[in-house]
VOGUMI-875184 format. One record per residue (C-alpha): z, x, y; residue in three letters. Coordinates in nm, 2 decimals. Example, Ala and Ser with C-alpha at 12.3 -4.5 7.8 and 13.67 -1.06 7.14 Angstrom:
<sites>
      z      x      y res
   0.78   1.23  -0.45 ala
   0.71   1.37  -0.11 ser
</sites>
This chain:
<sites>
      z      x      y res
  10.47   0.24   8.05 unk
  10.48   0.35   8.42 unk
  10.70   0.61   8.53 unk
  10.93   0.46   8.75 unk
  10.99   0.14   8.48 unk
  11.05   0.47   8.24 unk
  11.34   0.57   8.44 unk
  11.49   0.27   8.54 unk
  11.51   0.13   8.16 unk
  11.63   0.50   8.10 unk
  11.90   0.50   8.35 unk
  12.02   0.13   8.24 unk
  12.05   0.22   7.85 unk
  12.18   0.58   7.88 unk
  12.46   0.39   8.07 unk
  12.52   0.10   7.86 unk
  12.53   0.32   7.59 unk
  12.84   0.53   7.77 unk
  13.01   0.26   7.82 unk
  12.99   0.14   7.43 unk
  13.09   0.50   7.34 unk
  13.42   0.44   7.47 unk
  13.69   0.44   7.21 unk
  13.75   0.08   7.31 unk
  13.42  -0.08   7.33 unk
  13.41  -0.39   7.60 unk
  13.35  -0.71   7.48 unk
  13.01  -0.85   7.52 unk
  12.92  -1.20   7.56 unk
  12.56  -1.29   7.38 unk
  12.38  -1.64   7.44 unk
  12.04  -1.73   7.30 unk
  11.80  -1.98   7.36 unk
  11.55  -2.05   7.05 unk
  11.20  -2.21   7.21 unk
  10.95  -2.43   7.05 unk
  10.63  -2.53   7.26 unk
  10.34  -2.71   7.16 unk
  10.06  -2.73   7.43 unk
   9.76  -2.99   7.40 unk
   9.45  -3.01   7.60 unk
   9.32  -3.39   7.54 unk
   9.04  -3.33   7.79 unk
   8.87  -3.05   7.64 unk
   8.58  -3.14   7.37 unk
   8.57  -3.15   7.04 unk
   8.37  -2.80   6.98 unk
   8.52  -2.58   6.74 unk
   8.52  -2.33   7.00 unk
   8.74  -2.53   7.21 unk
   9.12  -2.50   7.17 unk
   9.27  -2.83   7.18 unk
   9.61  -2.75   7.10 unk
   9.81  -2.42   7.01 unk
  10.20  -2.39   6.93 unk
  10.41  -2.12   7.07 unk
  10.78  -2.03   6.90 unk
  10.98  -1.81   7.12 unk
  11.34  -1.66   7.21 unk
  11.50  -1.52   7.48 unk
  11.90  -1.35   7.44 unk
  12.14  -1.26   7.74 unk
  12.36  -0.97   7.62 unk
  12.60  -0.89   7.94 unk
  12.95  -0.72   7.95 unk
  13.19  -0.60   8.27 unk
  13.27  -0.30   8.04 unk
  13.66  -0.36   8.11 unk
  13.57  -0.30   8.46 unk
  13.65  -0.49   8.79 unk
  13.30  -0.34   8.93 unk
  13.04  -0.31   8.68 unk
  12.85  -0.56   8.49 unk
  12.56  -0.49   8.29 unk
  12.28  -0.74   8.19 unk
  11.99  -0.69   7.87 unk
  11.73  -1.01   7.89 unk
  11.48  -0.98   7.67 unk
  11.26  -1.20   7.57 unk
  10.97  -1.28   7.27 unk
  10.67  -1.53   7.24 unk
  10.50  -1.56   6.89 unk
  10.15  -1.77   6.89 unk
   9.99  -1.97   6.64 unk
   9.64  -1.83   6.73 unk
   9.81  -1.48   6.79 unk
   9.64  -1.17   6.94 unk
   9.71  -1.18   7.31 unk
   9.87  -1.45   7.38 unk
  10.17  -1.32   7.19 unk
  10.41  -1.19   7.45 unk
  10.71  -0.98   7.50 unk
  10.94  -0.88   7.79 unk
  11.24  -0.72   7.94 unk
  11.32  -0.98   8.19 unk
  11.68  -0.82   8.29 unk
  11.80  -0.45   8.17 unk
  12.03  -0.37   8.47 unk
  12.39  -0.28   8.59 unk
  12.54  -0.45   8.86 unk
  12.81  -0.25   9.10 unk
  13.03  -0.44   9.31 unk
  13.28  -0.31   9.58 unk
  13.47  -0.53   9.87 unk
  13.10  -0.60  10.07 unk
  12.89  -0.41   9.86 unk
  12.66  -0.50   9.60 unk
  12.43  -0.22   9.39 unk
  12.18  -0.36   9.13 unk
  11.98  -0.08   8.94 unk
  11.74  -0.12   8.64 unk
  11.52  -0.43   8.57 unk
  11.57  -0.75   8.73 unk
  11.43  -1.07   8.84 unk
  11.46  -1.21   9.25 unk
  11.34  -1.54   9.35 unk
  11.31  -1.63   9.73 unk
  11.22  -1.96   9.80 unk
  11.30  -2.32   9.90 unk
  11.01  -2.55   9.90 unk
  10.92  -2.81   9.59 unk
  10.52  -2.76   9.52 unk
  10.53  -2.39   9.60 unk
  10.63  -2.08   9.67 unk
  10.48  -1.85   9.92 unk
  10.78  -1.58   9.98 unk
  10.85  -1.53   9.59 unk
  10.69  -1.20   9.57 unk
  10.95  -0.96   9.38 unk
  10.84  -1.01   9.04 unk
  10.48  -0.99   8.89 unk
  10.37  -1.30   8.80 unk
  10.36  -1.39   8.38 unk
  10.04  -1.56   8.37 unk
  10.04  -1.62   7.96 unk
  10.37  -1.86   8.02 unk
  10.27  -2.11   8.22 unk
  10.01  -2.25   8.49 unk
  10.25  -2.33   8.75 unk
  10.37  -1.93   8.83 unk
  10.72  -2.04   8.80 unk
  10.80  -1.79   8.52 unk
  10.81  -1.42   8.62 unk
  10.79  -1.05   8.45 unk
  11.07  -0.88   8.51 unk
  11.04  -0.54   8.76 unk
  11.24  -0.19   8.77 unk
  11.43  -0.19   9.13 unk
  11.73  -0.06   9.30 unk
  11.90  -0.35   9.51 unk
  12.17  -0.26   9.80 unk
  12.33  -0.54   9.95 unk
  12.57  -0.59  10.23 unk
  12.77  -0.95  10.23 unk
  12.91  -1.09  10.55 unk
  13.07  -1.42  10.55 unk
  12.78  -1.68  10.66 unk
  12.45  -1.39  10.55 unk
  12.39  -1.12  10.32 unk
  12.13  -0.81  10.41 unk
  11.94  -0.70  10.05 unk
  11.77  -0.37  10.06 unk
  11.51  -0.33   9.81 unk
  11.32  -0.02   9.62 unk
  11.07  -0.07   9.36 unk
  10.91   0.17   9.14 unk
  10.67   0.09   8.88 unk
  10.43  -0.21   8.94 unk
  10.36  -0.44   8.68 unk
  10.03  -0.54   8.65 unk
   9.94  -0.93   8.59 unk
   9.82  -0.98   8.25 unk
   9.51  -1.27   8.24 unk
   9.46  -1.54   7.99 unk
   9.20  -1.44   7.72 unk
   8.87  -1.56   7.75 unk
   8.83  -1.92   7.55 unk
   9.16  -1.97   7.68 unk
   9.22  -2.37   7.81 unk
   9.30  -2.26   8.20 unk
   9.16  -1.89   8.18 unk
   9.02  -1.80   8.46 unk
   8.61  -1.86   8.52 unk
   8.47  -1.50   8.53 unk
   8.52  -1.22   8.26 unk
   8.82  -0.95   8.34 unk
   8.67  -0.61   8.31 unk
   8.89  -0.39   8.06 unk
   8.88  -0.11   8.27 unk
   9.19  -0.03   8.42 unk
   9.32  -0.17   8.73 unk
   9.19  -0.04   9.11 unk
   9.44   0.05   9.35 unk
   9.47   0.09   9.75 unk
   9.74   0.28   9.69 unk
   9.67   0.66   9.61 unk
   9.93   0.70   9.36 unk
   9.83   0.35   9.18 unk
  10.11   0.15   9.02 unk
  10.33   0.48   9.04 unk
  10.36   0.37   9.47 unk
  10.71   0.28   9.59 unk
  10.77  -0.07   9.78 unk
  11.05  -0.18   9.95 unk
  11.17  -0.50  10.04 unk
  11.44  -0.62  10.30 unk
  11.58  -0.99  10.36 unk
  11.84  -1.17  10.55 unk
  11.96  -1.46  10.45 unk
  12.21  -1.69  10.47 unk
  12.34  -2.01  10.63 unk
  12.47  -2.15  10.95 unk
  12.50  -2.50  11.09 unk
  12.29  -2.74  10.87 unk
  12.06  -2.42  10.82 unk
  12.02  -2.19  10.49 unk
  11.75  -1.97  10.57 unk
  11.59  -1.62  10.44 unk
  11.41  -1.36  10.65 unk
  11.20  -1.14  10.46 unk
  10.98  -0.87  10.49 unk
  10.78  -0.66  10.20 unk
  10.54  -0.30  10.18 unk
  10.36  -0.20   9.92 unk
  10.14  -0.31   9.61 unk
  10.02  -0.68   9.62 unk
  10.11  -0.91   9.33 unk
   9.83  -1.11   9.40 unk
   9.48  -0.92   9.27 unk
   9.16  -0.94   9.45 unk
   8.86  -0.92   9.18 unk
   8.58  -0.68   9.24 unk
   8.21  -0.76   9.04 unk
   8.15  -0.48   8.83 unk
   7.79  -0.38   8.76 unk
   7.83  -0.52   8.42 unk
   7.87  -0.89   8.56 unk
   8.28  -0.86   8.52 unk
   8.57  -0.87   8.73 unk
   8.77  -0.57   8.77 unk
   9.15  -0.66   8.94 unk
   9.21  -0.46   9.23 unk
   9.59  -0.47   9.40 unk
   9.58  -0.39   9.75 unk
   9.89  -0.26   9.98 unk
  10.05  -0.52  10.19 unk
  10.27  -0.62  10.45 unk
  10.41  -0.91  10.38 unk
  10.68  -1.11  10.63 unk
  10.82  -1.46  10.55 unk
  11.08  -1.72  10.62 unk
  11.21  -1.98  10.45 unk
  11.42  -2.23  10.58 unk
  11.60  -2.55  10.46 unk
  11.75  -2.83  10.71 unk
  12.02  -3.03  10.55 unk
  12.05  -3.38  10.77 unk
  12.28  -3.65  10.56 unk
  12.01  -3.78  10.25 unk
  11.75  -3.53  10.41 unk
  11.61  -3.18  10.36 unk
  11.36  -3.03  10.57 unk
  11.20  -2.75  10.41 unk
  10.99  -2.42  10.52 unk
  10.83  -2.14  10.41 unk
  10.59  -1.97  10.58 unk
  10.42  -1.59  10.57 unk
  10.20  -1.36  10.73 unk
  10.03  -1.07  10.52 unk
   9.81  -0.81  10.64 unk
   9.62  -0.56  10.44 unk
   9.55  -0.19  10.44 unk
   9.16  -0.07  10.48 unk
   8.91  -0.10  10.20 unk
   9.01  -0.48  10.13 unk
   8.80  -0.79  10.05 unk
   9.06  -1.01  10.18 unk
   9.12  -1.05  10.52 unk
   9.49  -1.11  10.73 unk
   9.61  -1.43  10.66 unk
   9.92  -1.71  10.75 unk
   9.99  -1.92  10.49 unk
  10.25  -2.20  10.53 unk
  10.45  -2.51  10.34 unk
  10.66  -2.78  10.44 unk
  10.79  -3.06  10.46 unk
  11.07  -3.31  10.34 unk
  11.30  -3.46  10.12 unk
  11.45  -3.79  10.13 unk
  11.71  -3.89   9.83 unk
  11.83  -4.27   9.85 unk
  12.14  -4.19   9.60 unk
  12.38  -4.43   9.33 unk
  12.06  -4.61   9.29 unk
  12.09  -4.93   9.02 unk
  12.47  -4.90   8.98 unk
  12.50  -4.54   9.02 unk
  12.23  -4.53   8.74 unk
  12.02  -4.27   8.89 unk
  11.96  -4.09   9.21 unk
  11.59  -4.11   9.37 unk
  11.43  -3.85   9.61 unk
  11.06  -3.91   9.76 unk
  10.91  -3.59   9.89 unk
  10.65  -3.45  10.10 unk
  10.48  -3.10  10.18 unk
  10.17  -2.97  10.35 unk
  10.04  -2.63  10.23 unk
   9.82  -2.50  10.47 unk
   9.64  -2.10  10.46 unk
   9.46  -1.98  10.75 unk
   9.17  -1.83  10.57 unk
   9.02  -2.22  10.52 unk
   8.79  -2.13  10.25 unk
   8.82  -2.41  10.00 unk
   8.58  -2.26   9.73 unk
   8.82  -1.91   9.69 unk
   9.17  -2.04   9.83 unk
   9.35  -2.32   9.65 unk
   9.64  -2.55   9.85 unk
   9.46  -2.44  10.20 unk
   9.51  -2.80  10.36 unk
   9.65  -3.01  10.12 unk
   9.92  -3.25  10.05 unk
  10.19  -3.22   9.78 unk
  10.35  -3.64   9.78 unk
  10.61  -3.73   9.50 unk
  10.91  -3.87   9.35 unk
  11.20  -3.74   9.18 unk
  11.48  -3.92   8.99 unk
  11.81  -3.74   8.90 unk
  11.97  -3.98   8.66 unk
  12.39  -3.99   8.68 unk
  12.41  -3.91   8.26 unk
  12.59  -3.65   8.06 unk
  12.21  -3.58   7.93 unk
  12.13  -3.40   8.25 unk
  11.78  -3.64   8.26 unk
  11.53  -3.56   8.54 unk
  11.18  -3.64   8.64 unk
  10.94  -3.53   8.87 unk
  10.61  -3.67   8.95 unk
  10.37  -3.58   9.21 unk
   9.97  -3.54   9.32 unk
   9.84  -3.31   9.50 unk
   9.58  -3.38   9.73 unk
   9.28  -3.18   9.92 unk
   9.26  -3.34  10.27 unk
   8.93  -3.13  10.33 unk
   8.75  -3.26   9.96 unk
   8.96  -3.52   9.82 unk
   9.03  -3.32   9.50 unk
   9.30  -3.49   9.35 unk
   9.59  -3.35   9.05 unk
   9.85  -3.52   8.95 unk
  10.15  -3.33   8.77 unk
  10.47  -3.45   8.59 unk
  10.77  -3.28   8.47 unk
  11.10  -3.42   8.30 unk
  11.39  -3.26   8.08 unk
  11.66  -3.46   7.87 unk
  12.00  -3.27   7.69 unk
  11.99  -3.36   7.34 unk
  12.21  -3.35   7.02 unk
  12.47  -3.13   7.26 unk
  12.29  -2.81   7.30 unk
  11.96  -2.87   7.29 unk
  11.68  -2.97   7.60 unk
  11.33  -3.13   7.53 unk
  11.13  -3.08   7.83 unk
  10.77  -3.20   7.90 unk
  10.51  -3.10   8.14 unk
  10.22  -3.23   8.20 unk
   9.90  -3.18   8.48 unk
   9.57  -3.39   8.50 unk
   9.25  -3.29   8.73 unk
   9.16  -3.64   8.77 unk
   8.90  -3.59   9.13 unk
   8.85  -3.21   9.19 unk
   8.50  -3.16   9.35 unk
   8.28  -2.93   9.27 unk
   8.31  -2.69   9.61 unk
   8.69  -2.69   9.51 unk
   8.85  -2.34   9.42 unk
   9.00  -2.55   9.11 unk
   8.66  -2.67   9.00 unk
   8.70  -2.49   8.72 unk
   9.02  -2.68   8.59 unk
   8.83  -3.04   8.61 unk
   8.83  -3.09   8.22 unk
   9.17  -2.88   8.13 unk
   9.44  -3.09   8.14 unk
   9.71  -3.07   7.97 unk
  10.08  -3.16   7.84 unk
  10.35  -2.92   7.69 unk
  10.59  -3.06   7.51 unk
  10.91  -2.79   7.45 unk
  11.23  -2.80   7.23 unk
  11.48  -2.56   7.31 unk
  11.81  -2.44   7.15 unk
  12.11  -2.29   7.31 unk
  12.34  -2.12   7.09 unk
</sites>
């Protein structure tokens, strides 16, 4: 484990455990969700090679106490993936192993954490905190949690969030023979780095945000180790991950006009030397319009709209660099909580074409069944997602709150 992770996790149990050895130990409130996850890939052949479907049984607790404390509030996450084909794609975590200190205007967050940034439907370019968590899902929603100390400063319409962050997290890849694994073989060599020090480099983070008028909006700006890897070919015909340093700014900005939003996010990163990617701008945005009490106040219905556009234009190694995200959601007015989401995207240089759809249900009081599903129905062959044309999929998911 990296040195800076080390210390962090350190600092957070050393305290928790002070505050437990108290002759009155604070009360602390536990919640735990029980997962159950089938995924199926209907498109993939029939080859015994091939893995059609695999089922995935995991759980995630929240532990968190204000140890009797007006200031303090501590947080333990952690979280546990068991597969049915086992090996690597079994999967734990420490999403959250932090304490929280807060004081009149001041906030201080050390210890492990998760940060998302972000306001747009069919991505999100400013989201760059956390590593990635690859083995949980294709869309990058889900994130690894990361060692950092957070100062922040609230005033009453925006809030200024410094950011330190020792010990990166590396992204973890999909095996090979994996549905969705990526094309080329990952080299098992460790990691390359642009920074000297490797995954032992500091970065920092800063970001205003906040709201005024109909605007909520988020100024950001990050140095140090990319999330994203560049891949290197190795003299043995595989790919060796290489994180680069970076300096990353971004907005994001949301527009709230009666039924519509109007949404942006938008960044500019540059690289340090010895790089194979060049500077680029990468934006998203767009619109959504919700028509609401729809059917007797049966449901509400929102139609959206984004445009993801990258400056590097290279269809073969860039996905989403001009293309068009159009869908539907439909919030129903239920004590279920139902929702649904539907939406293609679509390459407006190739006319590759993916359709995804998500929707979620309560059931039996504290339970949600949740389904996911993505098709590559047109993706041509020059497409960066070429790779993807015979992998879709569905995941069906159970959970349990208790």
């Amino acid at each position: 484990m990296q040195r800076g992770l080390r210390y962090l996790r350190l600092l957070a149990v050393v305290l928790w455990a002070s505050a437990f050895a108290s002759p009155a130990p604070a009360d602390v409130s536990k919640q735990f969700e029980l997962s159950l996850q089938g995924q199926f890939f209907p498109g993939l052949s029939s080859d015994p090679a091939d893995i059609r479907e695999q089922f995935f049984t995991g759980i995630e607790a929240e532990f968190s106490s204000d140890f009797d404390s007006e200031h303090l509030i501590g947080t333990f996450l952690p979280y546990g993936r068991i597969a049915s084909g086992g090996g690597e794609m079994n999967h734990v975590d420490i999403r959250e192993l932090n304490l929280l200190y807060t004081q009149d205007n001041w906030e201080g967050i050390a210890g492990i954490s998760r940060v998302f940034w972000g306001v747009t439907e069919s991505g999100h370019l400013v989201d760059i905190i956390n590593q990635t968590d690859q083995l949980e899902g294709f869309d990058g929603e889900d994130k690894l949690g990361q060692a950092m100390i957070r100062i922040s400063r609230l005033f009453d319409q925006s809030t200024v969030d410094l950011y330190a962050l020792p010990g990166f997290r590396e992204r973890e890849f999909l095996p090979p023979g994996q549905p969705l694994a990526l094309p080329f073989t990952i080299s098992d060599d460790k990691p390359l780095y642009g920074a000297g020090n490797e995954a032992q480099h500091m970065d920092f983070a800063l970001r205003l945000s906040g709201y005024q008028g109909i605007a909520d909006y988020g100024l950001s700006w990050f140095s140090g180790t990319s999330r994203d890897p560049e891949f290197v070919l190795q003299s043995t015909g595989t790919y060796r991950p290489r994180y680069p340093l970076i300096h990353q700014a971004g907005l994001d900005l949301q527009l709230t006009l009666d039924s519509w939003l109007w949404k942006l996010e938008a960044i500019h990163r540059t690289f340090e030397s010895d790089t194979v990617t060049d500077d680029f701008t990468a934006i998203i945005g767009g619109t959504e319009y919700t028509i609401y009490g729809l059917v007797d106040a049966l449901f509400d219905l929102g139609l959206l709209a984004e445009w993801h556009g990258d400056s590097r234009e290279d269809r073969t190694t860039v996905p989403m660099q001009n293309d068009l995200f159009a869908g539907l959601r439909v919030s129903f007015s239920d004590t279920q909580s139902s929702e649904f989401l539907a939406g293609i995207f679509s390459d407006l240089d190739d006319g590759s074409d993916s359709v995804r759809v998500e929707a979620s249900r309560r059931i039996l009081g504290d339970a949600r069944i949740t389904l996911e599903a993505q098709s590559f129905v047109n993706v041509d062959s020059g497409n960066a997602l070429s790779y993807l044309k015979d992998s879709d999929f569905i995941v069906l998911s159970l959970q349990l709150f208790f």
